[in-house]
C-alpha positions in Angstrom: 12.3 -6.3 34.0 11.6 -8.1 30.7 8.1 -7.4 31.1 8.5 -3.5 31.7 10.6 -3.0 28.7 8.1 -4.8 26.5 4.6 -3.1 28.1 6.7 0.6 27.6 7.4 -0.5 23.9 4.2 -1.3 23.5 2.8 1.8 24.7 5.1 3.9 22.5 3.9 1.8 19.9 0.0 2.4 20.3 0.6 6.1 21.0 2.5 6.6 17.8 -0.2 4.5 16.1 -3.1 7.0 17.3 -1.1 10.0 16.5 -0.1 9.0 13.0 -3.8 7.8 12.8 -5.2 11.1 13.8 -2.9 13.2 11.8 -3.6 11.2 8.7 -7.3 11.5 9.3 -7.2 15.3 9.6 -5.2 15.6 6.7 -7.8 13.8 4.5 -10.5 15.9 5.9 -9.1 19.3 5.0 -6.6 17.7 2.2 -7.6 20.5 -0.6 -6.6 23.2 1.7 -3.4 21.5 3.6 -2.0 20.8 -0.2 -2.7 23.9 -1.8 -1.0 25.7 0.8 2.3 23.5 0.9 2.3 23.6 -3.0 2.5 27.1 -3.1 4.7 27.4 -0.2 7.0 25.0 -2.0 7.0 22.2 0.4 5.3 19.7 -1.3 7.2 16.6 0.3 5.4 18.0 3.3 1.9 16.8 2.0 3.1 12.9 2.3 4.0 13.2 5.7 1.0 11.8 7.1 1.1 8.7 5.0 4.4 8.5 5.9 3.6 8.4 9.5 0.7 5.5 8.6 3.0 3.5 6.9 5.3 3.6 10.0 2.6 3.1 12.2 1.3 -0.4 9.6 4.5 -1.6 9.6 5.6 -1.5 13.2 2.0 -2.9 14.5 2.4 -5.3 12.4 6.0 -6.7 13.4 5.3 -6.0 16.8 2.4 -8.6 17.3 4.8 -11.4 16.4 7.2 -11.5 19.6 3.9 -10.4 21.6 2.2 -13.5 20.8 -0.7 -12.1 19.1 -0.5 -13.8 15.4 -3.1 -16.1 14.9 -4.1 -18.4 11.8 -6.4 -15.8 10.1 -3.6 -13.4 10.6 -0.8 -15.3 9.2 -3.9 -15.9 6.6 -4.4 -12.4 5.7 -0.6 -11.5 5.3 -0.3 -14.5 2.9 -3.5 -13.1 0.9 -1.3 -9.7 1.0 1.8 -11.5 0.1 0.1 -13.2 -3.0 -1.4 -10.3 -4.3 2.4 -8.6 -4.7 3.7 -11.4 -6.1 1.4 -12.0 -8.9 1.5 -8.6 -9.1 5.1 -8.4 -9.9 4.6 -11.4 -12.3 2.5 -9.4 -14.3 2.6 -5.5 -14.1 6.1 -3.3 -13.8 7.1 -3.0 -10.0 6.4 0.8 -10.0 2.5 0.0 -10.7 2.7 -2.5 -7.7 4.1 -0.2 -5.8 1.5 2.6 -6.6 -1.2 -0.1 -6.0 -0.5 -0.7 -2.7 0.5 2.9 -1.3 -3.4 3.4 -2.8 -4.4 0.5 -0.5 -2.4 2.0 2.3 -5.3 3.3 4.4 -7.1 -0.2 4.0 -3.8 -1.7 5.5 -3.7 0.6 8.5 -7.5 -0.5 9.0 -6.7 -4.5 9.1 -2.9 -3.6 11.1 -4.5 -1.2 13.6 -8.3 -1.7 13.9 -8.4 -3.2 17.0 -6.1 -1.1 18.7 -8.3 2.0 17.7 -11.6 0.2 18.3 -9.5 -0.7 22.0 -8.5 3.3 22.2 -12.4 4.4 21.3 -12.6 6.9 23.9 -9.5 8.6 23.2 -10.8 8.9 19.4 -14.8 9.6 20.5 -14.2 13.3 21.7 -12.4 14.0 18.1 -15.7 13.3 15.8 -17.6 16.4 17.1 -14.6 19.0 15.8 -13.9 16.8 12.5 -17.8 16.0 11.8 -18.3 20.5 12.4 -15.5 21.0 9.7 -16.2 18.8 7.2 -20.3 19.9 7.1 -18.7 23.4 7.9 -16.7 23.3 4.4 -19.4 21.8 2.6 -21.7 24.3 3.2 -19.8 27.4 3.3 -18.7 26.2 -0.2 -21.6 25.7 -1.5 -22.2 29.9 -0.8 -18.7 30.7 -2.3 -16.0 29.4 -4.1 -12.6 28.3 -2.6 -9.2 29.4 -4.3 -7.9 26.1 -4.4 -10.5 24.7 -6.3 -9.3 22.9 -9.7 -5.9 23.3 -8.3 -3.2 20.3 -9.4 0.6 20.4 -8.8 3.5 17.4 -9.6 5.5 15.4 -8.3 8.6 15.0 -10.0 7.4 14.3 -13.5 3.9 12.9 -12.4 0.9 15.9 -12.5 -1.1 15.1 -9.2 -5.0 16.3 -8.8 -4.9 18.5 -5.5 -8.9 20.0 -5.6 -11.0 18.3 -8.4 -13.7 21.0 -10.1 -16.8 19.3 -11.9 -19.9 19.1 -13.0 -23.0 16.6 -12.5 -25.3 16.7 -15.7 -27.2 19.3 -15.8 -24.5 21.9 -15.2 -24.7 21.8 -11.5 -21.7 22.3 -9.5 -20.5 19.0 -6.9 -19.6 20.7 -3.7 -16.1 19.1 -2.5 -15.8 21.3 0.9 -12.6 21.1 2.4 -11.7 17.8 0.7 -10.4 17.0 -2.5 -13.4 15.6 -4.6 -16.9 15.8 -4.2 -17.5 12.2 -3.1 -14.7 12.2 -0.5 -16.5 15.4 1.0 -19.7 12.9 1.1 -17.7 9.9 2.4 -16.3 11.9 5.4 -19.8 13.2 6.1 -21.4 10.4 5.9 -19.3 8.2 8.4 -18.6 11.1 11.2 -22.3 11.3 10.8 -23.2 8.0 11.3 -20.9 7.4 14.1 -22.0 10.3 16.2 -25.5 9.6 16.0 -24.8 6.3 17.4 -22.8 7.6 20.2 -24.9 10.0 21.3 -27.7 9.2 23.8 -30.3 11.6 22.8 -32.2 10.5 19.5 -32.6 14.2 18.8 -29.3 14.5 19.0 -28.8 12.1 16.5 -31.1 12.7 14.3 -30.1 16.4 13.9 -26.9 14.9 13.2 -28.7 12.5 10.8 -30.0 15.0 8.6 -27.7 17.6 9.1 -25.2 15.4 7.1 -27.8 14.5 4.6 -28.3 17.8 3.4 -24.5 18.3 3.0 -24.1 15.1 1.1 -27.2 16.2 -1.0 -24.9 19.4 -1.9 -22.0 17.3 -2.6 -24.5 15.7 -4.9 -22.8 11.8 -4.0 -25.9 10.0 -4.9 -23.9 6.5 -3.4 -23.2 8.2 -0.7 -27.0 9.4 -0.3 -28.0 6.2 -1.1 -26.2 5.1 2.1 -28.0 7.3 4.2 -31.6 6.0 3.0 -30.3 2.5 3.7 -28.9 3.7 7.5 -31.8 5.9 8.3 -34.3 3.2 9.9 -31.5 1.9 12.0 -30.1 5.4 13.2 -33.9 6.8 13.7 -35.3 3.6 15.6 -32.4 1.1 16.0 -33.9 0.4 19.8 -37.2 -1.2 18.5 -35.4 -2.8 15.4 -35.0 -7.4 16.2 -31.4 -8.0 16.1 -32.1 -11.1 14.1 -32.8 -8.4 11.4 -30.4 -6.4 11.7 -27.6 -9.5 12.1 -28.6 -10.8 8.4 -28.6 -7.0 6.6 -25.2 -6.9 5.9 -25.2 -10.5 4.2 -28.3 -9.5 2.2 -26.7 -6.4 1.5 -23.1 -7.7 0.7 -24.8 -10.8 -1.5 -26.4 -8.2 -3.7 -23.0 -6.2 -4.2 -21.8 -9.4 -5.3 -24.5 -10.4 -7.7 -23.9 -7.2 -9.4 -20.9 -7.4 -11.1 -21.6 -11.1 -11.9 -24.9 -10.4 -13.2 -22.8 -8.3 -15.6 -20.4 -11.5 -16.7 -23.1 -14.0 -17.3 -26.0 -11.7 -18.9 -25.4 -8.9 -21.9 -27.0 -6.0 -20.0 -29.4 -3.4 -22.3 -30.9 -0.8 -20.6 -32.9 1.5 -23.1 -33.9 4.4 -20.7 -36.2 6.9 -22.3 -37.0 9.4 -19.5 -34.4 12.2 -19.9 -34.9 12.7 -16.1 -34.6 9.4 -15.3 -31.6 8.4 -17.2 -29.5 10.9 -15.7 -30.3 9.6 -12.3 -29.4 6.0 -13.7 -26.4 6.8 -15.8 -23.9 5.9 -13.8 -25.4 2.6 -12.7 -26.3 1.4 -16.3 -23.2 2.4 -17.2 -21.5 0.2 -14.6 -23.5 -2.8 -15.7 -23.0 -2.5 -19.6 -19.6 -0.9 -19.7 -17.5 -1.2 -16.7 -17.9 -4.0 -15.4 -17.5 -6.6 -18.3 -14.7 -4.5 -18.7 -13.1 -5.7 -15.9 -14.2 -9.0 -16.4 -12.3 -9.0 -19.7 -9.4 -7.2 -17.3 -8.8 -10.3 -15.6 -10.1 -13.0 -17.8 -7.6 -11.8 -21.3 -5.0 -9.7 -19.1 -4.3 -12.0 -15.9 -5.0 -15.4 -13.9 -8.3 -16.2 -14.2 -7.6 -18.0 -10.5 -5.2 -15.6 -9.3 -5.9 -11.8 -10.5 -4.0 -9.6 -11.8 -2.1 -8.8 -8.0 -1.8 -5.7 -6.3 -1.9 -2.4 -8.3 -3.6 -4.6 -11.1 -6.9 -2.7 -11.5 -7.4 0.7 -10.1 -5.7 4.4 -9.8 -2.1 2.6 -10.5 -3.7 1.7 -13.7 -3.7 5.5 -14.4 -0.2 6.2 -14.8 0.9 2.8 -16.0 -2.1 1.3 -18.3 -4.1 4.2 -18.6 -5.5 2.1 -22.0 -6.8 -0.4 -19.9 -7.8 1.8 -16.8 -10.8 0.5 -15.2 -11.9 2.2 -11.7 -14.0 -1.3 -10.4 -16.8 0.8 -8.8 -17.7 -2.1 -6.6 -15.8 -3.7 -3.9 -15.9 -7.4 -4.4 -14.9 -6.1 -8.0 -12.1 -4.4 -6.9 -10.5 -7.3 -5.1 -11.7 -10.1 -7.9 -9.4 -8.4 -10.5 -6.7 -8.1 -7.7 -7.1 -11.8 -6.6 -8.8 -13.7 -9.2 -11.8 -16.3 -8.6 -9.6 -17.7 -5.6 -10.8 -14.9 -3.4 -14.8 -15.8 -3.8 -15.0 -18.3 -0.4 -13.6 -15.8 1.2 -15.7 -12.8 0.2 -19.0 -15.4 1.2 -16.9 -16.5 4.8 -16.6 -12.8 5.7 -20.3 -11.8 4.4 -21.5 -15.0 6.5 -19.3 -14.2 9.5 -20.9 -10.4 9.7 -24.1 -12.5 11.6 -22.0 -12.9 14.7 -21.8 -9.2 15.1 -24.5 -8.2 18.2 -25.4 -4.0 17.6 -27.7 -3.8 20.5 -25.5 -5.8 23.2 -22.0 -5.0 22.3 -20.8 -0.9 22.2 -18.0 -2.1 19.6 -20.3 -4.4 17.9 -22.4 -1.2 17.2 -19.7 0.8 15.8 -18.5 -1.9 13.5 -21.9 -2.9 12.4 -22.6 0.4 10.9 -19.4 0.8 9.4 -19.2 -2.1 7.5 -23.1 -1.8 6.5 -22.2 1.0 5.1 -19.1 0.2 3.4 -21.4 -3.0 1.7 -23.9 -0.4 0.7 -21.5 2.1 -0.5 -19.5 -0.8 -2.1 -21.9 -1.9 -4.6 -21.4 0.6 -6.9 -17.8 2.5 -5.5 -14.3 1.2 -5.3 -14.2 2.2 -1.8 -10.8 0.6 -1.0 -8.9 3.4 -2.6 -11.3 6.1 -0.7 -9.0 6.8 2.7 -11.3 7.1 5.2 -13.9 4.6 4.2 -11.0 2.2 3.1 -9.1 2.5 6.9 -12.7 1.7 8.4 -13.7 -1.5 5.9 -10.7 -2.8 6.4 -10.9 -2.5 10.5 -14.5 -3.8 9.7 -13.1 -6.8 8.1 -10.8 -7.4 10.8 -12.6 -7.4 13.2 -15.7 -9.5 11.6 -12.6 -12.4 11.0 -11.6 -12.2 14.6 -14.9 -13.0 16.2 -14.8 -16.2 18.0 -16.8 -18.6 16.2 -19.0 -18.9 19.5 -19.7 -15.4 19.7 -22.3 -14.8 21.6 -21.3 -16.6 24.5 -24.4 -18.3 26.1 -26.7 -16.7 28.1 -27.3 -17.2 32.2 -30.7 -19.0 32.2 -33.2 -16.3 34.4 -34.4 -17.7 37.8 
C-alpha cells in the first residue's frame, strides 16, 4: 500500500514537472507577444506564472528525491555549492539582489533538479520541437518582412521598469531581428537549439540538414554572431556525424570548454591591446576585443577588490541583479566559467576542469541520450565563451541538465564490451 501511494506521488510529481516545464518553455518562445498582451490587458502578475510553476516544479523534485532514496554524494555536493553561493551572497550584497540573482538562475536550477526526468520523459517532449522549432523560425522571418507592435515595448512591476521587447541596432544601422522573443539573441538561442536537436532526431540527413540551414539563415537575421558561431562549430557533426571517430568527438568539448576558460584568464594575467585598423573588420571583432580589454578585467577586479578572492561574490553577485542593485559596478560576465568565478570565487576552478574532463565519458554514437546531451552542452561551451548563458532561459535549463547529467555518469561508463567470437 506504501508502495502505491509513493509511485502515484511520484507520478503527479513528474507530470506536474513536464507541464510546468513545457508551459515555461512556450512562454519563453513567444514571451514578447504573451507579455505585451497581458500588459495591456492589465494582468501583468499573469506573465510570472510560468516561473512560478518552475519553481514549484524545482522545489518539489528536489525534496522529493530525499525519502525516494535518490540523493547521492554529488547531489548533496551540488546543493552545498548552491547553499554557499547564498550565503556569501547574503554576507556581501542586500538580500533583495540575492534574491534577484537566483530567480535569474532559476531556469539553470530546473535543468540540474529536473534533467534527468526530462531526458527520462524524451518522447513525450520529442513531438513538441517540430511546432516550437516552426514558430520560433516562423517569427523570425515574418519579422524580418514587417514590424511587430510590441517591439520596444517595456512595462513595470511595482516601481521596477521591466524590458518586455528590446529594439536595437547592430553597427551599421541594421535592424537585430528578435521574432517572437524578447531580444534578438534569445530569438537565435531558441533557434539554434530546436535546430540542433531536430536534426539529430531525425533519420533522414536531408531532413536535417534542411533543418540545419533553415535555422542558420534565421540566426543570420537575428544577426547573433555567438550564436552563428555555434552553428559553424556544430555543422561537421550534424552534416556527417556517422563517419566522424568518437574518440574525436569525446575530447571536443574539453578542447572547447579549456579554451572558454583560457579566455577570461588570458585577460587577468596579460594587458590585452588590440589596434584593429580595418573598419570592416573591427566591427566584426568589437565585441570580442571588447570582452578581453574591458569586461573581463572588469570582473576580475569585481571579485578580486569587491569579494572573496576564494569564495566570490555569491549568488546575484555579478549579473542582471547587478542592474538594479549596483548598476555602477554592473558587469554582464559574457562567458560562462566567468560568470560562475565571480559567483564562487577561485574555489570553483577543480570543479569547472572535473566536469570539462568528465564530458569524455559521454558516447554520441552509442547512447540516444548521450547524443542529445553531447550537442547540448557542446554548444553551450561554444556559446559560453563569449555569452553569460546561465541567465539565457532556454540555454541555461539545458546546461544545467547537461551538467547534471555529465556528473552523474558512472565513472566506468562505458561498460566493457562482449569480446566477438
Amino acid at each position: 500500500m506504501i508502495g502505491t501511494v509513493r509511485t502515484s506521488a511520484s507520478l503527479r510529481r513528474e507530470k506536474f514537472v513536464l507541464w510546468a516545464a513545457l508551459a515555461f518553455f512556450t512562454a519563453t518562445i513567444v514571451s514578447a507577444p504573451m507579455r505585451w498582451i497581458f500588459a495591456q490587458a492589465g494582468l501583468t502578475p499573469l506573465i510570472y506564472l510560468p516561473n512560478a510553476a518552475l519553481l514549484t516544479a524545482t522545489i518539489w523534485h528536489t525534496v522529493a528525491e530525499v525519502p525516494a532514496g535518490e540523493y547521492s554524494l554529488q547531489r548533496f555536493g551540488g546543493l552545498a555549492v548552491i547553499a554557499g553561493g547564498l550565503a556569501i551572497g547574503l554576507a556581501l550584497l542586500p538580500p533583495k539582489q540575492v534574491a534577484l540573482g537566483a530567480y535569474a538562475l532559476l531556469p539553470f536550477w530546473f535543468g540540474l533538479a529536473c534533467g534527468p526526468l526530462l531526458l527520462r520523459a524524451w518522447r513525450v517532449i520529442a513531438p513538441l520541437l517540430w511546432p516550437f522549432w516552426l514558430i520560433c523560425l516562423g517569427g523570425v522571418i515574418t519579422n524580418s518582412l514587417v514590424d511587430y507592435p510590441w517591439e520596444g515595448f517595456a512595462y513595470s512591476v511595482g516601481d521596477v521598469d521591466v524590458e518586455g521587447a528590446r529594439e536595437w541596432y547592430a553597427t551599421g544601422g541594421g535592424k537585430r531581428i528578435a521574432g517572437l522573443a524578447r531580444a534578438s539573441f534569445d530569438a537565435g538561442v531558441h533557434v539554434l537549439i530546436l535546430s540542433l536537436l531536430l536534426a539529430i532526431e531525425t533519420r533522414s540527413r536531408l531532413v536535417a540538414i534542411a533543418v540545419w540551414a533553415l535555422g542558420a539563415y534565421a540566426v543570420v537575421l537575428t544577426t547573433s554572431k555567438g550564436v552563428l558561431i555555434v552553428f559553424l562549430v556544430l555543422t561537421p557533426y550534424v552534416a556527417a556525424r556517422r563517419w566522424i571517430p568518437e574518440p574525436a568527438l569525446r575530447a571536443l568539448p574539453v578542447v572547447i570548454g579549456g579554451i572558454g576558460m583560457l579566455l577570461p584568464l588570458a585577460a587577468l594575467l596579460f594587458d590585452v591591446r588590440f589596434d584593429v585598423r580595418d573598419e570592416a573588420l573591427a566591427n566584426i571583432t568589437f565585441s570580442f576585443v571588447d570582452r578581453l580589454q574591458n569586461m573581463w578585467p572588469e570582473a576580475w577586479l569585481l571579485l578580486h577588490e569587491h569579494g572573496h578572492m576564494l569564495f566570490g561574490r555569491g549568488i546575484g553577485g555579478i549579473g542582471t541583479a547587478q542592474t538594479y542593485f549596483e548598476p555602477g559596478r554592473f558587469n554582464a560576465a559574457d562567458n560562462l566559467f566567468m560568470y560562475w568565478w565571480v559567483v564562487f570565487g577561485w574555489a570553483i576552478f577543480p570543479l569547472f576542469l572535473g566536469t570539462l574532463l568528465r564530458s569524455v565519458l559521454l558516447r554520441p554514437h552509442h547512447d540516444a541520450t548521450d547524443r542529445r546531451v553531447y550537442v547540448l552542452w557542446l554548444a553551450a561551451l561554444t556559446y559560453g565563451m563569449t555569452t553569460n548563458i546561465v541567465e539565457n532561459a532556454m540555454f541555461a535549463a539545458f546546461c544545467g541538465l547537461a551538467i547534471r547529467h555529465v556528473l552523474a555518469r558512472p565513472a566506468g561508463w562505458p561498460p566493457p564490451q562482449p569480446a566477438q567470437a
